[in-house]
N, C-alpha and C positions, 0 to 999 in steps of 0.2 A: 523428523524430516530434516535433512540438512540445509542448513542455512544458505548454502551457493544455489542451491536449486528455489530456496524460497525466493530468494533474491533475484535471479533470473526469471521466473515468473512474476515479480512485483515489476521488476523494469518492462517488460514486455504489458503485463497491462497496462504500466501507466502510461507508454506510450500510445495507445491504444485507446484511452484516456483523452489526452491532451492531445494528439493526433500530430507529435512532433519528436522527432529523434530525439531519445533523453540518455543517447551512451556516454557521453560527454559531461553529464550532469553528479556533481558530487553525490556523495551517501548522504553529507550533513545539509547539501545545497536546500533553499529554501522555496519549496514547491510552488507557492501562491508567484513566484517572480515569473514561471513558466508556466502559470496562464491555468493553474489549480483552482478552480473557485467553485462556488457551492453546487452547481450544477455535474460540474467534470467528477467531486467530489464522490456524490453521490453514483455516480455511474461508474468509479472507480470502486467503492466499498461493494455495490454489489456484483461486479466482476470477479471480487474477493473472495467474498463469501460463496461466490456459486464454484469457482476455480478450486478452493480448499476444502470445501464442503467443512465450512464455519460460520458463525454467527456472529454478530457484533451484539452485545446490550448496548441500550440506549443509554449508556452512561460513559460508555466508551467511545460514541460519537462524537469526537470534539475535533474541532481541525486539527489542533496541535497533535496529534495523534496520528494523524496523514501527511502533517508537514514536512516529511522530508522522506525520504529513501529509507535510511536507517531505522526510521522510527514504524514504517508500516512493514516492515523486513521483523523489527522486534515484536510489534502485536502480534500479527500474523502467527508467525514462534512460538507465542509464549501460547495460542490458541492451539497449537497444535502436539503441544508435549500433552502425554500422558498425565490424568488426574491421578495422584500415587494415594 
C-alpha cells in the first residue's frame, strides 16, 4: 500500500483522535504535546487496526511507537507489506 495513502489515513484518524486539526503538525512533531495520552492513545491503535485490518502485538504497544506521524506511518507499513 503506498505510503501517501497510509499517511493520509494516519492524519485523518489521528485527528479524529485528538479531536483537533493536525495538518499543521510535522511528521517528526512530538504527539504527547498535542494532547496524545493513554486514553486518545488507545482509541487511536484501534482505529488502526480496524481501518487496515492489522494487529498490533503486545510488544509493539509502546508510546514511542505512536509518538509521532512518521513513526505510526512506519508501523502501519512495515504491517502491511507482504510476509516473503
Amino acid at each position: 500500500m503506498h505510503s501517501k495513502f497510509v499517511e493520509d489515513k494516519v492524519l485523518f484518524l489521528l485527528q479524529e483522535a485528538l479531536s483537533e486539526d493536525v495538518k499543521n503538525v510535522g511528521s517528526n512533531d512530538d504527539l504527547i504535546n498535542l494532547g496524545l495520552d493513554s486514553i486518545k492513545s488507545v482509541s487511536l491503535i484501534v482505529a488502526l487496526e480496524s481501518t487496515f485490518d492489522i494487529t498490533f502485538e503486545d510488544g509493539e504497544l509502546l508510546f514511542e511507537n505512536f509518538s509521532s506521524i512518521n513513526k505510526i506511518v512506519e508501523i502501519v507499513t512495515g504491517k502491511l507489506v507482504p510476509a516473503t
